[in-house]
C-alpha positions in Angstrom: 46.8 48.6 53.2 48.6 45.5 51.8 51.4 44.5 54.1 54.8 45.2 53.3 56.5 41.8 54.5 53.6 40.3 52.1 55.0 42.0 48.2 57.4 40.1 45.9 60.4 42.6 45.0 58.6 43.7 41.9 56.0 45.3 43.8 58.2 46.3 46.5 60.8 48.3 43.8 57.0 49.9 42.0 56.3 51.2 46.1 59.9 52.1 46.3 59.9 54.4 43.2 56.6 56.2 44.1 58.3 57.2 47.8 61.7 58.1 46.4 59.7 60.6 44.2 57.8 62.1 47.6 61.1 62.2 49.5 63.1 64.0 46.3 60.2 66.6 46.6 60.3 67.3 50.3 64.5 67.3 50.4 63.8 70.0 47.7 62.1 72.4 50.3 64.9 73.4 52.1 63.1 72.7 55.6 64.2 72.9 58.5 61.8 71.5 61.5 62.8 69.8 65.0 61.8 66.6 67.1 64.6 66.0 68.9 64.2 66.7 72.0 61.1 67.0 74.9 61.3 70.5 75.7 57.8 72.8 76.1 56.2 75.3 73.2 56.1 78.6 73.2 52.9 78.3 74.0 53.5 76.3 77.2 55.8 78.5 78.8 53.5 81.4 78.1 51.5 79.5 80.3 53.6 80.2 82.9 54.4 83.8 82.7 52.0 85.3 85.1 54.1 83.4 87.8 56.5 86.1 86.8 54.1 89.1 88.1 53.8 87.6 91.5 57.0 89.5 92.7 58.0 93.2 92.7 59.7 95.2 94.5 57.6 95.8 97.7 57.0 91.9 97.5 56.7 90.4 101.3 59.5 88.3 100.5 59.1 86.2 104.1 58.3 82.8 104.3 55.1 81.5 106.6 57.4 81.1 109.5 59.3 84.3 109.2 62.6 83.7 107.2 63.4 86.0 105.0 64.1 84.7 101.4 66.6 87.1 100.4 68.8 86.0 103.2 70.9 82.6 103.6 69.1 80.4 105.5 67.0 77.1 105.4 69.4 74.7 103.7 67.1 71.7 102.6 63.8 74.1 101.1 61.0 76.6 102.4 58.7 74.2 104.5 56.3 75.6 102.2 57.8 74.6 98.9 58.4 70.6 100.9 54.5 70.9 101.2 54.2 71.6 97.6 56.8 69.3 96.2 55.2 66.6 98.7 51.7 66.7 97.5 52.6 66.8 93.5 54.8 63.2 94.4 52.4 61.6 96.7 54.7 62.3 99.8 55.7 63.4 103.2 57.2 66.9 103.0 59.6 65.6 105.4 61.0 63.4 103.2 61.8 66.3 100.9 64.9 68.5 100.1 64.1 70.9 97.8 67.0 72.5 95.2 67.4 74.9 92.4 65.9 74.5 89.3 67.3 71.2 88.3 66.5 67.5 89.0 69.4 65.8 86.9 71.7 68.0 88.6 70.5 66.7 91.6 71.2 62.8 90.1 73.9 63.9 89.0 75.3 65.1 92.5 73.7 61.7 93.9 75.9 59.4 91.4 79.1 61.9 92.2 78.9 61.7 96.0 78.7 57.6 96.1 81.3 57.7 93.6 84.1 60.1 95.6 82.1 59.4 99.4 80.0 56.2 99.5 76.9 55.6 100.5 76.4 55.4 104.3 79.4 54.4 105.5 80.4 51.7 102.5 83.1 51.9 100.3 83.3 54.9 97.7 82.7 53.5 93.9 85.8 55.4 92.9 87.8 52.0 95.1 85.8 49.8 93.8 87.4 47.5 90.8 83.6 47.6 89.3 80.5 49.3 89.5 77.4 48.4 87.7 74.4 50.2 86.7 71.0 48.6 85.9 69.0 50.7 82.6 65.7 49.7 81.5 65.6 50.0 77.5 64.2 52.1 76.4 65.3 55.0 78.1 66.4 58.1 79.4 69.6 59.0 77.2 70.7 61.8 80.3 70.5 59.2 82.5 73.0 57.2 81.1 75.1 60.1 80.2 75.4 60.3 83.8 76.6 56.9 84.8 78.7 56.8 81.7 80.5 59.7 82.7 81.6 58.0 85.8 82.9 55.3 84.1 79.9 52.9 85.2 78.9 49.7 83.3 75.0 49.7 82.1 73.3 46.7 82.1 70.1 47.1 79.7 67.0 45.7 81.1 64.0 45.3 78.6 61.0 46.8 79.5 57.6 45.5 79.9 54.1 47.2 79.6 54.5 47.2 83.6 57.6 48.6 84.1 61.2 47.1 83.5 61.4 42.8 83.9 61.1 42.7 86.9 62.0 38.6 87.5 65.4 39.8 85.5 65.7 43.0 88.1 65.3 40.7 90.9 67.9 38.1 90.0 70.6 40.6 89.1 70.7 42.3 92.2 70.1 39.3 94.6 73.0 37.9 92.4 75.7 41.0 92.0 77.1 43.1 94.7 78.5 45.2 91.8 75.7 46.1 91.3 74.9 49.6 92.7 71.8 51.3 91.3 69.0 51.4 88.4 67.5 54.4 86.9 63.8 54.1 86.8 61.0 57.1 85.0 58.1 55.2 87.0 55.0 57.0 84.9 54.8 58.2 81.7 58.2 56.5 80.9 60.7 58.2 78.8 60.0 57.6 76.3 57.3 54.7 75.6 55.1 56.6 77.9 54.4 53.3 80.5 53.6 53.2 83.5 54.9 51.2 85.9 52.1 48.8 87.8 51.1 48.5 91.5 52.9 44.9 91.5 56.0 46.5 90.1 56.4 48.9 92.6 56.1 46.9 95.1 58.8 44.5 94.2 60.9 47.5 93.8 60.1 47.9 97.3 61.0 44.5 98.0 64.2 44.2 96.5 67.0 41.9 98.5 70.3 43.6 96.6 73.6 42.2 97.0 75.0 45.6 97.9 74.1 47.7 101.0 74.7 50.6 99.1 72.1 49.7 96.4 69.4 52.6 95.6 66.9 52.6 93.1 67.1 56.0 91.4 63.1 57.0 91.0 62.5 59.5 88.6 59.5 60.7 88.7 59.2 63.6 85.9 56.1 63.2 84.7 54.1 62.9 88.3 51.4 65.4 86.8 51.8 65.5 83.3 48.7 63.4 81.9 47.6 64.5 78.6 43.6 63.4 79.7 42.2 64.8 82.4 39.1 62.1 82.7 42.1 59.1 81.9 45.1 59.8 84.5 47.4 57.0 85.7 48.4 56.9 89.5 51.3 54.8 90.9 52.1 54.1 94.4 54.4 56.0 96.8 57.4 54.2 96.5 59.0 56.0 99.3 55.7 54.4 101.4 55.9 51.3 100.3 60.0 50.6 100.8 59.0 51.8 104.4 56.3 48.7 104.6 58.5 46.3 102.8 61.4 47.5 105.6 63.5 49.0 103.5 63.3 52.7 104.0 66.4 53.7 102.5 66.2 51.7 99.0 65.2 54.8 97.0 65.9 58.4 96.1 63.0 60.2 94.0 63.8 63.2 92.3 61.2 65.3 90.4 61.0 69.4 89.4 58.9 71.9 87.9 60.8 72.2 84.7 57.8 71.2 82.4 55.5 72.8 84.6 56.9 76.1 84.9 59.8 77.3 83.0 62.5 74.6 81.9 65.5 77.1 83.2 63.6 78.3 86.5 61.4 75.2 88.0 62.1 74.0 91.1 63.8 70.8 91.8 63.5 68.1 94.8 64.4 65.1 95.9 62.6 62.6 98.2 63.7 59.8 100.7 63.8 58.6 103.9 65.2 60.3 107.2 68.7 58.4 107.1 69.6 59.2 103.5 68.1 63.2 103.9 70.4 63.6 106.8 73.6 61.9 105.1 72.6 64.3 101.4 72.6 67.0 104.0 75.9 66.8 105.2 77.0 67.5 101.8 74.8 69.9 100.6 75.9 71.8 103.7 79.5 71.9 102.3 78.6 72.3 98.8 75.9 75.3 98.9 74.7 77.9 102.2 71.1 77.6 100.1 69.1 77.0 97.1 67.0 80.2 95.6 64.5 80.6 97.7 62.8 83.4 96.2 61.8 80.9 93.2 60.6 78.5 96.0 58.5 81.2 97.2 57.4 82.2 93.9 56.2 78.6 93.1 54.4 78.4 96.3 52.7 81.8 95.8 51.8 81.0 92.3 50.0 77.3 92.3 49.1 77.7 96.0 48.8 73.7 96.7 48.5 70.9 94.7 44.8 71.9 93.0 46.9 74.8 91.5 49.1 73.1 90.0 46.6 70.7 88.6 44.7 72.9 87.4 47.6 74.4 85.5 48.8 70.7 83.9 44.6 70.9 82.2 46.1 74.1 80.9 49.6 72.1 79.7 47.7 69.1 78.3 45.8 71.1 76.6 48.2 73.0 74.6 50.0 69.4 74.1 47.4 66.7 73.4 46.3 67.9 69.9 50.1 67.2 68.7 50.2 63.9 70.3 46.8 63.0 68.9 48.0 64.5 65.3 51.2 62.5 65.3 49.2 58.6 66.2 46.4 60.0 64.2 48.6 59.9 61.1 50.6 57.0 62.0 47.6 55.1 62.2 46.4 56.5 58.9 49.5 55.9 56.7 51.5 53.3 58.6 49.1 50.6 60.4 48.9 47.5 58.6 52.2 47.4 56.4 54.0 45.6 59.2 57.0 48.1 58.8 56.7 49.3 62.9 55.1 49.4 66.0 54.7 52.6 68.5 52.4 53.3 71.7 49.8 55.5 72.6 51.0 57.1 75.7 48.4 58.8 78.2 50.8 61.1 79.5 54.6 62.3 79.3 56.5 64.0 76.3 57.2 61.4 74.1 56.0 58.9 71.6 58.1 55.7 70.7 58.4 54.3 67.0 59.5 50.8 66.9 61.0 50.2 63.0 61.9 47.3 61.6 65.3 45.5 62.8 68.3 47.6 61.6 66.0 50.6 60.1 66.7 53.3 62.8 69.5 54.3 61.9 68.6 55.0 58.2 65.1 56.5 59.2 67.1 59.0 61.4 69.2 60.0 58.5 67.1 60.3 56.0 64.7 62.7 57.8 67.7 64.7 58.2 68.4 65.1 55.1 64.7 66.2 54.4 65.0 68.7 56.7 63.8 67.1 60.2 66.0 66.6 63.3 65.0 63.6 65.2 66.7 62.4 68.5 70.1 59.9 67.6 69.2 56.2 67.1 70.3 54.1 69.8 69.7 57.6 72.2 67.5 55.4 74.6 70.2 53.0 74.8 73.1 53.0 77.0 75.9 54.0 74.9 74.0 55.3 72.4 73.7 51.5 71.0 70.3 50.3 70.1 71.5 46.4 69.6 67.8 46.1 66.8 69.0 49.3 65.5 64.7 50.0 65.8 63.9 53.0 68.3 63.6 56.2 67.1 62.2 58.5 70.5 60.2 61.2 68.9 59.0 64.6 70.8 56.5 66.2 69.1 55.9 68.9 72.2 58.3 71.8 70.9 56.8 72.8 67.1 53.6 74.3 65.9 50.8 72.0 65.0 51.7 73.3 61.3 55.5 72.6 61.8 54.9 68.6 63.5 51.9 67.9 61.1 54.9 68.3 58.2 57.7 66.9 60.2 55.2 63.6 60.6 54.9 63.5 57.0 58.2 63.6 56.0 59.2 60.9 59.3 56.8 58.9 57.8 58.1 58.8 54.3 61.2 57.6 55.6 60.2 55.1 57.9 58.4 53.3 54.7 61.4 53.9 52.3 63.4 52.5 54.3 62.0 50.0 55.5 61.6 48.9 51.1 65.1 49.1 51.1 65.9 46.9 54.5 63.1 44.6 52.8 64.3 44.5 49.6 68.0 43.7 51.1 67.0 40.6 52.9 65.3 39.4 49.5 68.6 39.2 47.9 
């Protein structure tokens, strides 16, 4: 394929008129297909469904040390559920509180108690004059929806293919007592898909922040969701290694079940050491008597330990790793070699990242709405919903039928190129 950056504007407006004539033709169809956001298939969830069978009526609803689940009781998780949730993070199960179905609940009612209470004794962000937030970028847009509802300032931090910068981490926490937090998705990053390195976590680990009330916010969704089963990525325990670099309280790790189960009835956790579990407690025991244990149980029950549940992520993957390999497949086909964008092949996760040209996301975004295809927002992995290239454009290709992406792709793809023409066409004026 002859580049794009390479054709005078003569053979750019020929390549222009050819893809005006494809898109006219698929904004004619009247479709209507989705990519906007990482949620599981049909097929997916009937994955799941036998978990459903594993109650009844005459179920022996008692946990392995006699507590009955129906009842209130056990506060911070079924033991059995901690030993569960523990072996799918590459934990202790006593550094585990397990919730309802929800992890970004759970962030969110870590952000709202520093803001209103503090953090171990230090001053509550609400009576602070300012409160900062470090947000690698690209990134989790419900993350930052989060600290932008509490009126906290995001500083973007540019990712690496280890992980965010980690010399720029580093500096800005040593340097700002402000400085309070940074949101992290350690492996299979939303939504590049990287994963960060051994040397990454353990700088993590070895942060000297500014603040005493400094936690790095370790979200670790995609623990078990590889899409190979011979090509897997592992990270270290970052809950381990804060304890070896001495500082055991530096993190909270959330995770759930919510792609491995069902996305409204997973189970939720977060992980940390003894002095933060016992503060989170406190609260919890204000805010709740108990989480649903039942579900707990019901998780337990249905994957057993963590073999079950791996062996149930070969079952996800599979269902999941043909649309992946469909949507590269054609990118490589129809877009490698015009120099009009960049994306990555993740090994795991729910998410594939286009890179356009500078200023193009935007307009590829609205065009493939018009054509029928919802993407995600440009500038959605970007605090405030502001891409400063105006180039990322997060695409999920998890949710439609092979039939239903395979089209979607097409039609993102004719978009990408026309505008991209247009943008190039522009700066030859």
């Amino acid at each position: 394929m002859q580049s794009y950056q390479q054709m005078s504007a003569e053979e750019l407006l020929e390549v222009k008129e050819g893809l005006e004539k494809e898109y006219a033709k698929f904004k004619g169809m009247g479709l209507s297909l989705n990519m906007a956001r990482g949620k599981p298939s049909t097929e997916q969830l009937d994955i799941s469904m036998p978990m459903l069978e594993i109650f009844h009526s005459g179920s022996d609803l008692m946990t392995e040390a006699g507590e009955d689940c129906r009842n209130y009781g056990l506060l911070d998780g079924l033991p059995e559920a901690k030993k569960l949730i523990a072996d799918m993070i590459d934990t202790k199960p006593e550094n585990v509180i397990v919730y309802g179905n929800s992890s970004l609940s759970i962030m969110y009612d870590t952000i709202s108690r520093s803001y209103t209470h503090g953090v171990m004794g230090n001053t509550p962000w609400c009576k602070l004059d300012k409160v900062k937030f470090l947000c690698p970028v690209p990134g989790y847009d419900r993350h930052f929806s989060i600290t932008e509802f509490f009126g906290i300032e995001m500083i973007n931090v540019p990712m690496t293919e280890d992980g965010p910068d980690m010399d720029l981490v580093e500096k800005l926490v040593s340097e700002d007592e402000s400085i309070k937090g940074i949101w992290c998705v350690p492996k299979y990053s939303n939504p590049q898909g990287i994963v960060y390195s051994d040397e990454t976590v353990r700088r993590f680990a070895n942060l000297k922040p500014a603040a005493k009330d400094f936690r790095i916010y370790w979200d670790n969704a995609y623990a078990v969701h590889h899409l190979y089963e011979d090509d897997q990525a592992e990270i270290l325990d970052i809950i381990s290694e804060c304890e070896k670099a001495g500082n055991p309280d530096l993190v909270y790790e959330f995770c759930s079940t919510s792609k491995i189960s069902f996305s409204g009835a997973g189970v939720g956790a977060l992980a940390s050491s003894k002095a933060n579990l016992e503060e989170i407690k406190k609260q919890l025991s204000v805010q709740t008597i108990g989480h649903d244990k039942i579900n707990q149980l019901r998780h337990v029950h249905y994957f057993k330990d963590i073999n079950g549940i791996r062996a149930h992520m070969e079952k996800q993957s599979a269902a999941i790793r043909p649309k992946f390999e469909l949507v590269l497949k054609m990118f490589d086909e129809e877009l490698k070699g015009l120099d009009i964008g960049n994306w990555l092949s993740p090994k795991g996760g729910y998410f594939i990242t286009f890179e356009a040209l500078e200023g193009c996301a935007k307009n590829i975004v609205s065009k493939a709405k018009e054509a029928g295809v919802t993407l995600t927002s440009a500038g959605a992995p970007y605090p405030y919903g502001k891409d400063p290239m105006d180039s990322v454009i997060r695409i999920a290709p998890t949710f439609p039928t092979l039939e239903e992406l395979e089209k979607a792709t097409e039609i993102f793809i004719i978009c990408v190129k026309l505008a991209s023409v247009e943008k190039l066409l522009a700066d030859k004026k």
